[in-house]
C-alpha positions in Angstrom: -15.3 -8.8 39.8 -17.3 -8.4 36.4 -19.6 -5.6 36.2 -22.1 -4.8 33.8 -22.7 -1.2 33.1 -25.3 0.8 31.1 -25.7 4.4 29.9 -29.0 5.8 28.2 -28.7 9.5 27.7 -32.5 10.6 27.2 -33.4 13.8 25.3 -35.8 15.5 23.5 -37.1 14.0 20.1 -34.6 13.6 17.6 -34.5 13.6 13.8 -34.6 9.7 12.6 -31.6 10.4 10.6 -29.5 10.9 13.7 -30.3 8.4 15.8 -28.4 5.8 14.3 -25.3 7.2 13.7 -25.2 8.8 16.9 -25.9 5.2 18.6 -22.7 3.9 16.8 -20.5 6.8 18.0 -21.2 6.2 21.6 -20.8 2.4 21.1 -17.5 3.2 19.5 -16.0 6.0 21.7 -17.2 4.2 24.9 -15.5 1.0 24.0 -12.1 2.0 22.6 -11.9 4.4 25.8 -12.5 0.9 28.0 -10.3 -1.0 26.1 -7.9 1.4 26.2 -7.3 1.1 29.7 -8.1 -2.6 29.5 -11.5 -2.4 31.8 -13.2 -4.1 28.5 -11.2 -7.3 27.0 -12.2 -9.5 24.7 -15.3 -11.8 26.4 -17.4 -8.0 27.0 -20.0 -8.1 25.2 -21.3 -4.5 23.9 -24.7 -3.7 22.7 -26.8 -0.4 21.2 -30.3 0.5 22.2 -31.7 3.6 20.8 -35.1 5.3 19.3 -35.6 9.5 18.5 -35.8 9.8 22.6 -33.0 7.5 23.6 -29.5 6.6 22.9 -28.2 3.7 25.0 -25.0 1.2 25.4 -25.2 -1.8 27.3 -21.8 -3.2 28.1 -21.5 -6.9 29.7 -18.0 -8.3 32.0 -16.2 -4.6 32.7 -13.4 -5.0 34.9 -14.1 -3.6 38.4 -11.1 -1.4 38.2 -8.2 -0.9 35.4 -4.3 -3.4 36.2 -1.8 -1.6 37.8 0.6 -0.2 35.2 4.3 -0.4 35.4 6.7 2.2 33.4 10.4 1.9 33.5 11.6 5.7 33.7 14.8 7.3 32.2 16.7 9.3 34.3 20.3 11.1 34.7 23.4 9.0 33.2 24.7 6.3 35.6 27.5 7.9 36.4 25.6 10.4 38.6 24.1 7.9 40.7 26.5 8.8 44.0 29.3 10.6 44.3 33.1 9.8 45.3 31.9 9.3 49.1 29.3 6.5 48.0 25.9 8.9 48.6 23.7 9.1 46.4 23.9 12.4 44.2 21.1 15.4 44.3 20.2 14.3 40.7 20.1 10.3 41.1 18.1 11.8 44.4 15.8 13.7 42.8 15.0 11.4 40.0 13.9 9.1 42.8 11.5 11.8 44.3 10.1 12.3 41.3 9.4 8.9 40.6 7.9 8.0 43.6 10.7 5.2 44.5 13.8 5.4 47.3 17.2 6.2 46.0 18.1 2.7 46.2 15.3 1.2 43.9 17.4 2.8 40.9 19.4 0.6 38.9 21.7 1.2 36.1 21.2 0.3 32.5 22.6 1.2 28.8 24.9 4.2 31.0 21.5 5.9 32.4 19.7 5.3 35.6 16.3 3.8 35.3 13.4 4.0 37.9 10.5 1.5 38.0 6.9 3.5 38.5 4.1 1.5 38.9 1.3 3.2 38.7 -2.4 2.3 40.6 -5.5 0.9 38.7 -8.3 3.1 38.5 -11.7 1.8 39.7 -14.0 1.8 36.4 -16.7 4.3 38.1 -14.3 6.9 38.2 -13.1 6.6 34.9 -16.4 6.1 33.3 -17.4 9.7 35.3 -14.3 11.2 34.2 -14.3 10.1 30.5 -18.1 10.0 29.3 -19.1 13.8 29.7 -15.8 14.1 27.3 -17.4 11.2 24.9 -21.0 12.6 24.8 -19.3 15.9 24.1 -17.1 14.8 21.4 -20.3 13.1 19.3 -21.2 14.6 16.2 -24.5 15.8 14.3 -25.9 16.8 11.3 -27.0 19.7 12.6 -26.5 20.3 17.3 -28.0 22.5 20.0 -27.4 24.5 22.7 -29.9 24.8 25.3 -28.4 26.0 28.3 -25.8 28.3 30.3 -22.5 26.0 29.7 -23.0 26.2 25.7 -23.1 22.3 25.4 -23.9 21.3 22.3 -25.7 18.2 21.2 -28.4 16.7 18.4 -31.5 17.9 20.9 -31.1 19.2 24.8 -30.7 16.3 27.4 -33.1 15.6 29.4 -31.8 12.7 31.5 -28.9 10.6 32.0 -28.7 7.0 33.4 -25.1 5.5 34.5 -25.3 2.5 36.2 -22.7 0.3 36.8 -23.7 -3.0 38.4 -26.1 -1.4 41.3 -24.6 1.6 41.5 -25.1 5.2 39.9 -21.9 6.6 38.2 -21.6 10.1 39.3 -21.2 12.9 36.5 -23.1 15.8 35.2 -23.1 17.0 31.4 -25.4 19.8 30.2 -26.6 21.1 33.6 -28.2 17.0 34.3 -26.8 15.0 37.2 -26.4 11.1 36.2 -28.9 8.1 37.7 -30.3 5.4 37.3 -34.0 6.9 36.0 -35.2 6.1 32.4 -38.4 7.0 31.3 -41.3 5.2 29.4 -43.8 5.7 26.3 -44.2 9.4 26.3 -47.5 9.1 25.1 -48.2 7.7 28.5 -47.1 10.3 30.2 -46.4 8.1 33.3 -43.2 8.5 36.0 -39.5 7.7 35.0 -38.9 4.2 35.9 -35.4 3.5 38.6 -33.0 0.7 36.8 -31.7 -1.2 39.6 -28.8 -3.0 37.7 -28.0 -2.9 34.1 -29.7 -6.0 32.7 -33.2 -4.6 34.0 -32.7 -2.1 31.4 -34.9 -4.0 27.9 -37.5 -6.0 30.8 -38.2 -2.5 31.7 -39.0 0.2 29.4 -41.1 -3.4 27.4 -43.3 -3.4 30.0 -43.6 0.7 29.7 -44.5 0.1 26.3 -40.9 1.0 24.5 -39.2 -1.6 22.5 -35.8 -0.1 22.9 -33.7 -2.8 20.4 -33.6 -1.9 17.3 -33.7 -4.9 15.5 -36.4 -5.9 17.8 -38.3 -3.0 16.8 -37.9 -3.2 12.7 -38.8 -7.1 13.0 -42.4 -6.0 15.0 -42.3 -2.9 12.5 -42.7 -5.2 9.3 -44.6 -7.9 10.8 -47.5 -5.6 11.9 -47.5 -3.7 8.7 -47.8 -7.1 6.8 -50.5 -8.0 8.8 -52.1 -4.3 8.0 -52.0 -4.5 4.7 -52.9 -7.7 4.6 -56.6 -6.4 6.4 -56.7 -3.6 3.7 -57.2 -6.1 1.2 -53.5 -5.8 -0.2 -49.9 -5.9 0.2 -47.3 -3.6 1.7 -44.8 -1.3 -0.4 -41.7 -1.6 1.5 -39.6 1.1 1.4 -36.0 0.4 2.9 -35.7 4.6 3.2 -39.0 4.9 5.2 -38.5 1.3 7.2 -35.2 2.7 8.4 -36.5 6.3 9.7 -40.1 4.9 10.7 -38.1 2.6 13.0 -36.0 5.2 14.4 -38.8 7.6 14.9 -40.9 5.4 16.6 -40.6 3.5 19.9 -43.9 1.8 20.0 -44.9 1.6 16.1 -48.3 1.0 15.6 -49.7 0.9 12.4 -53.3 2.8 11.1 -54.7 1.3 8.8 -56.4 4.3 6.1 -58.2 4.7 3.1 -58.3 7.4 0.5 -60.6 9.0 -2.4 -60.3 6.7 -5.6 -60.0 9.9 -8.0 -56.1 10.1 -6.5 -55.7 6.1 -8.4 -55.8 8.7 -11.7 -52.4 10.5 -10.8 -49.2 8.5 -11.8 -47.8 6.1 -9.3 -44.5 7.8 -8.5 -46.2 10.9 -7.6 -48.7 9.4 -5.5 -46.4 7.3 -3.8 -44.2 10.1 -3.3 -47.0 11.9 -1.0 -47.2 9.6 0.8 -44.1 8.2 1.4 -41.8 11.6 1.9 -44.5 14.2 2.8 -46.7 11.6 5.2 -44.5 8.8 6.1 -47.1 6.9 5.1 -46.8 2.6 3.4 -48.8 2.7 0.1 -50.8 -0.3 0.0 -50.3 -1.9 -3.2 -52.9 -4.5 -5.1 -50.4 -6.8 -7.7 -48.3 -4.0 -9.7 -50.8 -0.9 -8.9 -51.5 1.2 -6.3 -54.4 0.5 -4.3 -56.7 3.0 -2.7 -55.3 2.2 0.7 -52.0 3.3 3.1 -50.5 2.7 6.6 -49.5 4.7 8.5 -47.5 4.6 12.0 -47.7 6.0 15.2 -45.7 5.9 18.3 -47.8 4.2 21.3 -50.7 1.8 21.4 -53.7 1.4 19.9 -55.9 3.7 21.3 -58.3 6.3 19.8 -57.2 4.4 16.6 -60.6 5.8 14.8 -59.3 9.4 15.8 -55.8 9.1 14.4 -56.8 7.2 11.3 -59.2 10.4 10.4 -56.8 12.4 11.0 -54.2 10.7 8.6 -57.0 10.7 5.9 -57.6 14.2 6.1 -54.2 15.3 6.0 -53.7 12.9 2.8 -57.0 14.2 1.1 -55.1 17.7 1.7 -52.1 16.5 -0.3 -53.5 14.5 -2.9 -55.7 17.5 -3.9 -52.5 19.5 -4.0 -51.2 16.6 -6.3 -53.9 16.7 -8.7 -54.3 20.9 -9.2 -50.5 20.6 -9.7 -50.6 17.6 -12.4 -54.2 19.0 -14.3 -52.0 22.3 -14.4 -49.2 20.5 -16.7 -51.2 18.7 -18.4 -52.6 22.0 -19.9 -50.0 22.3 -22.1 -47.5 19.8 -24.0 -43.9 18.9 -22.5 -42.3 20.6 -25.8 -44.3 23.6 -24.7 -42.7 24.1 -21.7 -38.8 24.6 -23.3 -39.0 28.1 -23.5 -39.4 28.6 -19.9 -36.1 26.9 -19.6 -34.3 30.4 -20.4 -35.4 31.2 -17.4 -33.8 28.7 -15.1 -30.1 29.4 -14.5 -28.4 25.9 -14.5 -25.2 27.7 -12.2 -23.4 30.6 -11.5 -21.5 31.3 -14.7 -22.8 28.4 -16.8 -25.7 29.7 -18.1 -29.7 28.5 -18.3 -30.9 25.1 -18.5 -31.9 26.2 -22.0 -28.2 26.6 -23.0 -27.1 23.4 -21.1 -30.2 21.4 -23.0 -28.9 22.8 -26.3 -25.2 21.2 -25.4 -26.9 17.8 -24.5 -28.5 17.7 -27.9 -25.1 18.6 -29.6 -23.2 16.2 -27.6 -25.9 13.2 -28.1 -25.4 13.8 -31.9 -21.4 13.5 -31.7 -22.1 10.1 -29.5 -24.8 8.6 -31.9 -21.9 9.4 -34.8 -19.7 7.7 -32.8 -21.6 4.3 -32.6 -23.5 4.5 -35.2 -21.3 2.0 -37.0 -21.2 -0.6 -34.4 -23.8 -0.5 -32.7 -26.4 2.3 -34.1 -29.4 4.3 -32.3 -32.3 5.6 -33.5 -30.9 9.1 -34.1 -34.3 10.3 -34.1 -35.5 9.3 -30.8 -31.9 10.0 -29.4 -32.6 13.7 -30.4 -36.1 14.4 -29.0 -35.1 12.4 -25.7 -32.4 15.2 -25.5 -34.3 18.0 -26.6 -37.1 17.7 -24.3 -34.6 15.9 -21.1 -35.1 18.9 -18.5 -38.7 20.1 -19.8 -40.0 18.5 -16.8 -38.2 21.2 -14.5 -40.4 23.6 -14.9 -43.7 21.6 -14.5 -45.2 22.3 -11.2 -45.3 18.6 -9.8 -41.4 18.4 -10.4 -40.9 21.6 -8.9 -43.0 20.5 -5.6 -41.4 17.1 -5.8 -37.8 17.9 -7.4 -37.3 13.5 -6.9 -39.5 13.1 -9.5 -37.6 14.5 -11.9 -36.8 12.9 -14.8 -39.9 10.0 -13.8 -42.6 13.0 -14.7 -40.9 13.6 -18.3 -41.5 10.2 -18.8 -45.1 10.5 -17.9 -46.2 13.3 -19.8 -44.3 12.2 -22.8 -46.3 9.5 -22.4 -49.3 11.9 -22.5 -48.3 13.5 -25.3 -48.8 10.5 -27.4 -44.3 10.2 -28.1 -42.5 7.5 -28.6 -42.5 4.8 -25.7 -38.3 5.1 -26.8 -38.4 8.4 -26.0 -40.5 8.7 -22.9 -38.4 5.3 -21.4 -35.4 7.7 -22.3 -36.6 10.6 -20.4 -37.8 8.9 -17.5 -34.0 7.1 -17.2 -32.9 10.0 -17.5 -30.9 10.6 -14.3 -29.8 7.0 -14.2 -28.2 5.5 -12.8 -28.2 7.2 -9.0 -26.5 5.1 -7.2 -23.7 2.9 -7.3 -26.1 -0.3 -6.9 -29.3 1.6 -9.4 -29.6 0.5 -12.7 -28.3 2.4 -15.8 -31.0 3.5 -18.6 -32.0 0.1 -20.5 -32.3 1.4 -24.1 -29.4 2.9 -26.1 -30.7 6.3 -27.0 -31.5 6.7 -23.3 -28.2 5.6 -22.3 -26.4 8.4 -25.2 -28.7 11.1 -23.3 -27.9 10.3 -20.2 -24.1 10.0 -20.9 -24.2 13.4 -22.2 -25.9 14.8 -19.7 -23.2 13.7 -17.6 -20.3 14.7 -19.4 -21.7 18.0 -19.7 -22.6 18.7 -16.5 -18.5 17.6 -15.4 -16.9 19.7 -18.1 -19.4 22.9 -17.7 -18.4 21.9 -13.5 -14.8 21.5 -13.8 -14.4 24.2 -16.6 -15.4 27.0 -13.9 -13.7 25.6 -11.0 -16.2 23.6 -9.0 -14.2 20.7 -8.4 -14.4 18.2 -6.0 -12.6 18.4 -2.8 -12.0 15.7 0.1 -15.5 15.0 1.2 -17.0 18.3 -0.4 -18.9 17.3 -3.4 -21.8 19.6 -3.7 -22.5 19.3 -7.6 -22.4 15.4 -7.3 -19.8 15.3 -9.3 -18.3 11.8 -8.3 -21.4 10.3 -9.2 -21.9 11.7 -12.2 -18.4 10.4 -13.3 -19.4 7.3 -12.3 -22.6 7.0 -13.8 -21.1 7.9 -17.1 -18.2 5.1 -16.5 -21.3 2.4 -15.2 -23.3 3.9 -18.5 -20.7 3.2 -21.1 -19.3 -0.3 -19.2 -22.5 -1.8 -18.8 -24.2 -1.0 -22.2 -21.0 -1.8 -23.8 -21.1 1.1 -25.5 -18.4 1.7 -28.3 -17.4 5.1 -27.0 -14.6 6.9 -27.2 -14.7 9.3 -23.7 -11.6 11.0 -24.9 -13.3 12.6 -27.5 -16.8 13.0 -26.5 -15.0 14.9 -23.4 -12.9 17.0 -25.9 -16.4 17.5 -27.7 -18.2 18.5 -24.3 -15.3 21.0 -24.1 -15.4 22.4 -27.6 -19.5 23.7 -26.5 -18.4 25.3 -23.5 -19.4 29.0 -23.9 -17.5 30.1 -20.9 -13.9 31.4 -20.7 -11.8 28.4 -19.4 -8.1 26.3 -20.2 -9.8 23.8 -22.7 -6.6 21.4 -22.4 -6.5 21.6 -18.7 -10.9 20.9 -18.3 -10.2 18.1 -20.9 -7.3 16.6 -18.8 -9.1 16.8 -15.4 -12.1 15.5 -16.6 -10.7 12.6 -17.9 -8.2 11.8 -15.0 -11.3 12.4 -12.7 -13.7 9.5 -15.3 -10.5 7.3 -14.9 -10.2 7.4 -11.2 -13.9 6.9 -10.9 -13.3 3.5 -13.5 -10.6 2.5 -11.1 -12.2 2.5 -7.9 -15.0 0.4 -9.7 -12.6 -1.7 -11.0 -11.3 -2.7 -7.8 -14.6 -3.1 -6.0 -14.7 -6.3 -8.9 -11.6 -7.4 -7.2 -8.7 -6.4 -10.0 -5.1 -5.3 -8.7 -3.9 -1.8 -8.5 -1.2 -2.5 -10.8 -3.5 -4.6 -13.0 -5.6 -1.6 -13.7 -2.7 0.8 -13.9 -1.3 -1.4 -16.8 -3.8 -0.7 -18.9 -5.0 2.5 -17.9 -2.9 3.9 -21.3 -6.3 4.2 -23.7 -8.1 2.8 -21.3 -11.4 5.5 -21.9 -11.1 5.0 -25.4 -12.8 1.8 -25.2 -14.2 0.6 -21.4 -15.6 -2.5 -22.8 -12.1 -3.6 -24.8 -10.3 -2.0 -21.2 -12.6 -4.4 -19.2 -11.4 -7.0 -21.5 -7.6 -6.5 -21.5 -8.1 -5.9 -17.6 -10.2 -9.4 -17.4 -7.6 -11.4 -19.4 -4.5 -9.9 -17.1 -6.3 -11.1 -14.6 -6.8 -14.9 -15.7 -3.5 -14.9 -17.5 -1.9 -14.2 -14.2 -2.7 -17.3 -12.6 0.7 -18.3 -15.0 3.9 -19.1 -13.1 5.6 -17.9 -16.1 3.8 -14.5 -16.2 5.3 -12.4 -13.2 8.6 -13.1 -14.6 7.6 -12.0 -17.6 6.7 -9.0 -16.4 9.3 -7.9 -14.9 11.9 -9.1 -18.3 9.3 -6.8 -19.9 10.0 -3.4 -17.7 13.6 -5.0 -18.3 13.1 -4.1 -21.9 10.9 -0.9 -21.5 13.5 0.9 -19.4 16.3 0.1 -22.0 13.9 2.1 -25.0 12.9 4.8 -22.3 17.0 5.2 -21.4 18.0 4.9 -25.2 15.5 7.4 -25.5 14.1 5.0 -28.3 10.7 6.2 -29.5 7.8 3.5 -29.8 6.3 5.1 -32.6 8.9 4.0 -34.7 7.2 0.8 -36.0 10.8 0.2 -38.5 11.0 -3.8 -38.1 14.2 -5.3 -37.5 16.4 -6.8 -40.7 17.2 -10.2 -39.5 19.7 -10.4 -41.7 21.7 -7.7 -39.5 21.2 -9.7 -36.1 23.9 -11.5 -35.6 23.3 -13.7 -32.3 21.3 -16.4 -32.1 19.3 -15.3 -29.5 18.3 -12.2 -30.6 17.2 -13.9 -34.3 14.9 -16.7 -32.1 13.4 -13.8 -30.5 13.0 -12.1 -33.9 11.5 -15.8 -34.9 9.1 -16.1 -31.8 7.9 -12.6 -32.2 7.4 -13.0 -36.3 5.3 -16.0 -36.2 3.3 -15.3 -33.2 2.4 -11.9 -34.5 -0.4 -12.7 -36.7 -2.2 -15.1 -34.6 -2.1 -12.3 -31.7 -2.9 -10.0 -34.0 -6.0 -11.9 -35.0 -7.1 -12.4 -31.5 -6.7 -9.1 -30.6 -9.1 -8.0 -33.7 -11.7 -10.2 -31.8 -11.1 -8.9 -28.9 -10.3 -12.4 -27.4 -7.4 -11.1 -25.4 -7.2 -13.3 -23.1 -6.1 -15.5 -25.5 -3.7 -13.3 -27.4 -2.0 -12.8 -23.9 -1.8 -16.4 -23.3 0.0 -16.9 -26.8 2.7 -13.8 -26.0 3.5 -15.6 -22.7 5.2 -18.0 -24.7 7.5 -15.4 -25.8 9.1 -15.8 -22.0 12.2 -18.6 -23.0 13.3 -16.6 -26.2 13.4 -13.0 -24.2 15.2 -14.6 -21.4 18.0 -15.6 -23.5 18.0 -12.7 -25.1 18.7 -10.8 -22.2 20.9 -13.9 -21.2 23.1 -13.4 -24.1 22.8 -10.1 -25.7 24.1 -6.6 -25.3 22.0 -4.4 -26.4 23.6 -1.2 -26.4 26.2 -2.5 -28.4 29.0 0.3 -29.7 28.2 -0.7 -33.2 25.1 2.0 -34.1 24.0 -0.6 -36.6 24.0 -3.4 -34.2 22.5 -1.4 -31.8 19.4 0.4 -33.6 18.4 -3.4 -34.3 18.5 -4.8 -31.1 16.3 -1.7 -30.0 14.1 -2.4 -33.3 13.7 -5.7 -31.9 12.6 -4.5 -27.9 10.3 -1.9 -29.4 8.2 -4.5 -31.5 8.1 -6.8 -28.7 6.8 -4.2 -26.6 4.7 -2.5 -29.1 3.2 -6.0 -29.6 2.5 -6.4 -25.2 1.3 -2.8 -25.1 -1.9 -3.6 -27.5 -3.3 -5.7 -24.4 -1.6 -4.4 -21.9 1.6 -2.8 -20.5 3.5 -5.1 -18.4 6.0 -2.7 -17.0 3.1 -1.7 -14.0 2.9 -5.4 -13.1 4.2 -5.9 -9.5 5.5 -9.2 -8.3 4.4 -9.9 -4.9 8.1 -9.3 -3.2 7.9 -5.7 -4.7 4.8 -4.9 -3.3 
């Protein structure tokens, strides 16, 4: 018979930030444990409930008990199984006992004897008693507790358990607390544990104690009452997917309050107000069109009474903060951003790599060695470039950033702005940091984006110069997304950058002792493996990327090219083939020991088969025309053009020796191979290209 089952393990209030994780865990754990021992197939249906008080799993069809198993046994050889008299042997005997089965039940198979166990199903309640002490116990937390004698740990003490499956309780303890069937209600209310009769009680229940215990359920009421809240303060919400995801974790009943503040606040920037009362408070800002308005929401957990009490006391405690904001903002407005360097001496940027003064000085020499670099193709305004760099962590040491470290970057933008600088300049400072996140957008101008970039590569040479590397998981200097904001930087602004040699100049300013070859190697091998993994996320083949990874930071926006045009051209029947005639002809140089650099061309008059001048032919008159593509970076077409090379190479290959004994002979065949492959390797290098029966 199907049985539904649900556990809720109640406990004290828990960070938001745990709550969902956790749920998924126990979800996770419990169900591969029941489909493990195939009590949960297929049709059960599995779902989460949880809040900061509550983690629950509601499972739907369980099997009343697990099949009965059957295991064929190995046991002595055959030859054992009775001696010369015809009775069974103390071994074949013994196997039997063991097994559970009479001597005669053995049978004889592949020269051993072989015993059939069958093992008896295990009713579900005992299974579930047995393995979810061992489940909650295995969950994992940001940060756990202990509470009590038996050193359980967990994300905040236990306070109740509920295990019911169909009517019945499912008898464990964990933590010192015995298992049931009691949940309780708003805490707010401070009202009796409610008694779950059967599992699908569970929702009907704790709604009508005031708890809305789905999650989805609960951020769908969330938004639609804070709509309609903003909507009576004259204005509309400023959703914040951060703050909707731990308000709705940290709320079981959210009721919005609906507040007000002093106008004088409107006079600090946006970010900063927003800030205070998004992260400090919790609080929605209330926004009219673009601006803030002088209006919030705020949430509590439980119902609507003593509304007038609560909302005072969410004014008050914002009135508290916002002063707070203004002293610290009138304070750095005393003096100019530019002002404010010197104190920079005083902030150590890491152990063994100096102040942020020093690190600021490298930025600036690093944003002048970019700006040479594109300043024929695609020039910045020098100028702005330098001031953006000069003055790109002057904001550190102001007093909001260093209450508000998020705001970093945002506030050098603001002051600038106060300052009377260049809108280029205070765009540039308050990108700054950008992008910070895979998904976040990169700085928009092109002196913003040299800054940035500089800052980046700095901050990975100075890292990787004194050994703090990433490892596994560990990344505490952010490394990884540094690398690939620098990589996301120079891709999306298409900026013609060579990251070969701004990393070798981002080595040449380190001050500190350190193997500049092996920093310069690292760092780039970490930028390219950043560049692959976003490569791939666009869909492009390993082997794709790995063919033109040779270069491939000298340029990312020709590399994005060559990469995009593999990637179209191999749609070709012809071109896997190709490929693979092409590693044909790379392994004979590499084996010859043939060097690519030497770019002597073939004498046709010293070929003497046909096949190997038709080749020389192909390759001759196509070279030009790829040539000119390649110049206009329209690779995609030069690599179209070179797969027409595929009839004359197979031939060649058809009817040539190439390592003829003749040295003359020889040399030009090779000549021949190392044009043609010197000609593929300006797009691409074929030789990584897999077919798909190698793969």
């Amino acid at each position: 018979m199907a049985k539904d089952f649900l556990l809720e393990i109640g406990t004290e209030p828990m960070p938001a930030r745990f709550v969902g994780p956790a749920l998924e865990q126990l979800e996770r754990r419990l169900r591969e444990t029941l489909e493990r021992v195939s009590i949960a197939g297929a049709d059960c249906e599995w779902k989460r409930y949880g809040t900061l008080r509550r983690l629950a799993v509601l499972a739907t069809g369980l099997a009343d008990r697990s099949p009965d198993r059957q295991e064929d046994v190995k046991g002595p050889p055959e030859r054992l199984l009775k001696d010369a008299e015809g009775r069974f042997t103390p071994q074949s005997s013994g196997f039997a006992r063991k097994c559970g089965v009479a001597p005669e039940e053995l049978r004889a198979e592949k020269g051993f004897l072989w015993a059939r166990v069958v093992t008896a199903g295990e009713k579900t309640a005992d299974i579930l008693a047995r393995e979810i002490p061992l489940i909650l116990k295995g969950l994992e937390f940001p940060k756990s507790l202990e509470w009590e004698a038996s050193r359980f740990r967990f994300g905040r003490p236990i306070r109740s358990i509920a295990a019911v499956l169909g009517g019945s309780v499912v008898d464990f303890e964990v933590a010192g607390v015995r298992s049931g069937r009691q949940v309780s209600g708003l805490a707010a209310l401070q009202k009796k544990p409610l008694s779950i009769k059967k599992p699908g009680d569970y929702l009907a229940a704790l709604q009508a104690e005031h708890v809305v215990a789905d999650v989805e359920e609960r951020r769908a009421e969330l938004l639609a009452r804070l709509e309609r809240a903003a909507g009576q303060a004259g204005g509309r919400i400023d959703l914040d997917d951060a703050l909707i995801e731990e308000t709705v974790y940290m709320t079981e009943q959210p009721t919005p309050v609906v507040g007000s503040f002093a106008s004088e606040f409107l006079q600090l920037p946006d970010a900063l107000l927003s800030l205070v009362m998004k992260r400090q408070l919790k609080f929605f800002p209330v926004l009219e069109g673009a601006r803030l308005k002088a209006a919030f929401v705020g949430v509590r957990d439980g119902l609507s009474e003593g509304e007038a009490l609560v909302r005072e006391g969410y004014e008050r405690v914002l009135a508290a903060r916002g002063n707070d904001a203004v002293f610290f903002f009138k304070r750095d407005l005393a003096t100019r951003l530019a002002d404010k360097l010197p104190m920079l001496e005083r902030v150590t940027y890491q152990r063994g790599l100096g102040s942020m003064a020093e690190k600021s000085r490298r930025v600036e020499a690093l944003t002048r060695e970019l700006c040479a670099m594109t300043r024929q193709d695609r020039p910045a305004d020098e100028k702005a470039a330098a001031e953006i760099a000069r003055l790109c962590y002057a904001d550190l040491v102001t007093e909001v950033v260093k209450e508000f470290p998020e705001l970093q970057g945002l506030m050098g933008g603001v002051y600038a702005r106060r300052d009377g600088l260049d809108e280029r300049v205070a765009l540039g400072l308050e990108q700054f940091y950008l992008p910070v996140g895979p998904k976040s957008p990169v700085p928009a101008t092109i002196e913003g984006a040299l800054v940035s970039l500089a800052g980046k590569l700095d901050s990975l040479v100075a890292n990787f110069a004194v050994g703090n590397v990433p490892t596994g998981n560990a990344d505490p200097f952010a490394l990884r997304r540094q690398a690939l904001g620098a990589i996301r930087i120079a891709l999306e602004q298409q900026l013609p950058v060579d990251l070969t040699r701004a990393v070798s100049a981002a080595c040449r300013q380190m001050a500190v002792a350190h193997d500049a070859a092996k920093t310069e190697a690292d760092v780039l091998e970490f930028l390219w493996g950043r560049a692959q993994s976003l490569f791939e996320e666009k869909g492009f083949r390993v082997d794709e990327i790995r063919a033109i990874k040779a270069g491939g930071l000298a340029s990312l926006k020709r590399t994005y090219l060559r990469l995009a045009a593999i990637h179209a051209v191999r749609a070709n029947p012809d071109f896997e083939p190709l490929a693979a005639a092409f590693k044909r002809a790379s392994n004979i140089l590499r084996q010859a020991r043939f060097p690519l650099s030497d770019a002597q061309s073939p004498e046709r008059g010293l070929l003497r088969e046909p096949a190997e001048t038709a080749l020389f032919d192909a390759l001759l008159s196509m070279e030009g025309r790829v040539s000119e593509r390649l110049v206009e970076e329209d690779y995609e077409t030069g690599l179209r053009a070179l797969v027409a090379i595929k009839p004359h190479l197979d031939l060649f290959f058809d009817k040539v020796m190439v390592m003829a004994e003749d040295a003359q002979v020889r040399s030009q065949r090779l000549r021949l191979l190392a044009k043609l492959v010197r000609l593929f390797n300006a797009v691409a290098d074929l030789s990584e290209i897999q077919s798909p029966s190698s793969n």
